[in-house]
C-alpha positions as CSV (number, residue, x, y, z in Angstrom):
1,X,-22.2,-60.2,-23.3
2,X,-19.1,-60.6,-25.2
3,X,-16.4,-58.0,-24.5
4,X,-13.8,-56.2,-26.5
5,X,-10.7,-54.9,-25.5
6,X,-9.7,-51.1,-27.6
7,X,-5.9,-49.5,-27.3
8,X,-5.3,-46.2,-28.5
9,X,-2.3,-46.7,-30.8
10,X,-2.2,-43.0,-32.7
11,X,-2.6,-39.4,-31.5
12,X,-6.2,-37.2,-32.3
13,X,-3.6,-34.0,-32.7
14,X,-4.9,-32.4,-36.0
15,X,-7.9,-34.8,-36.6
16,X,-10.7,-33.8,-36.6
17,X,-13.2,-32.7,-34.2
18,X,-15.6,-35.4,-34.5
19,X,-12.8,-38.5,-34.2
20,X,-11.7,-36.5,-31.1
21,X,-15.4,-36.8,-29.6
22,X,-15.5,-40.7,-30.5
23,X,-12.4,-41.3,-29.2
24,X,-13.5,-39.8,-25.7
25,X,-16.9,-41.4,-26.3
26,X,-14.9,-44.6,-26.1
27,X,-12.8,-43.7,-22.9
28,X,-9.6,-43.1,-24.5
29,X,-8.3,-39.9,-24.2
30,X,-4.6,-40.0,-24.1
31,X,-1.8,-42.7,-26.3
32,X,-1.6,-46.2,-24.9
33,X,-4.7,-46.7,-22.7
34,X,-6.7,-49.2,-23.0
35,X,-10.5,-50.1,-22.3
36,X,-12.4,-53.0,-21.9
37,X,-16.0,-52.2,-23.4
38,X,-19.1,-54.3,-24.8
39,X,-19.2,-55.7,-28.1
40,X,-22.3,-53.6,-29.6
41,X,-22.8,-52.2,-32.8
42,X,-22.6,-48.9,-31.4
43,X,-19.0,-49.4,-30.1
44,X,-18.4,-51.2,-33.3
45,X,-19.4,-48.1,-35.3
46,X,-17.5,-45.6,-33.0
47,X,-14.7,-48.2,-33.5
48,X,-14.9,-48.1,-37.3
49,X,-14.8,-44.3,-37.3
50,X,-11.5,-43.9,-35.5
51,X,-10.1,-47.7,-36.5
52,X,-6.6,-45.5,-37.6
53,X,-6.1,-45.0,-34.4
54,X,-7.3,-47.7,-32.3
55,X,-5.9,-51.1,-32.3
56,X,-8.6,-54.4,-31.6
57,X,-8.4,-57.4,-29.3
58,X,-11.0,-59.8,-28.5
């Protein structure tokens, strides 16, 4: 399956608790790290939800 690679670009200081979640749901819990994850319209969602913060390669 095809792959995706995610970078956390902005910080979840005051967002809210849900974007927080997602972004830990993705593997991304502190600025500048990146993951590697399947392209699936469940990381697609979680990466629509937080897209202000995440930047998309791949």
């Amino acid at each position: 399956m095809a792959t995706i690679k995610i970078t956390q670009t902005g910080s979840p200081i005051r967002r809210e608790k849900d974007q927080r979640a997602t972004l830990i749901g993705l593997g991304l819990n502190k600025m500048h790290k990146t993951r590697e994850l399947e392209d699936s319209p469940e990381v697609r969602g979680m990466i629509r939800k937080v897209q202000h913060m995440v930047s998309v390669e791949g």
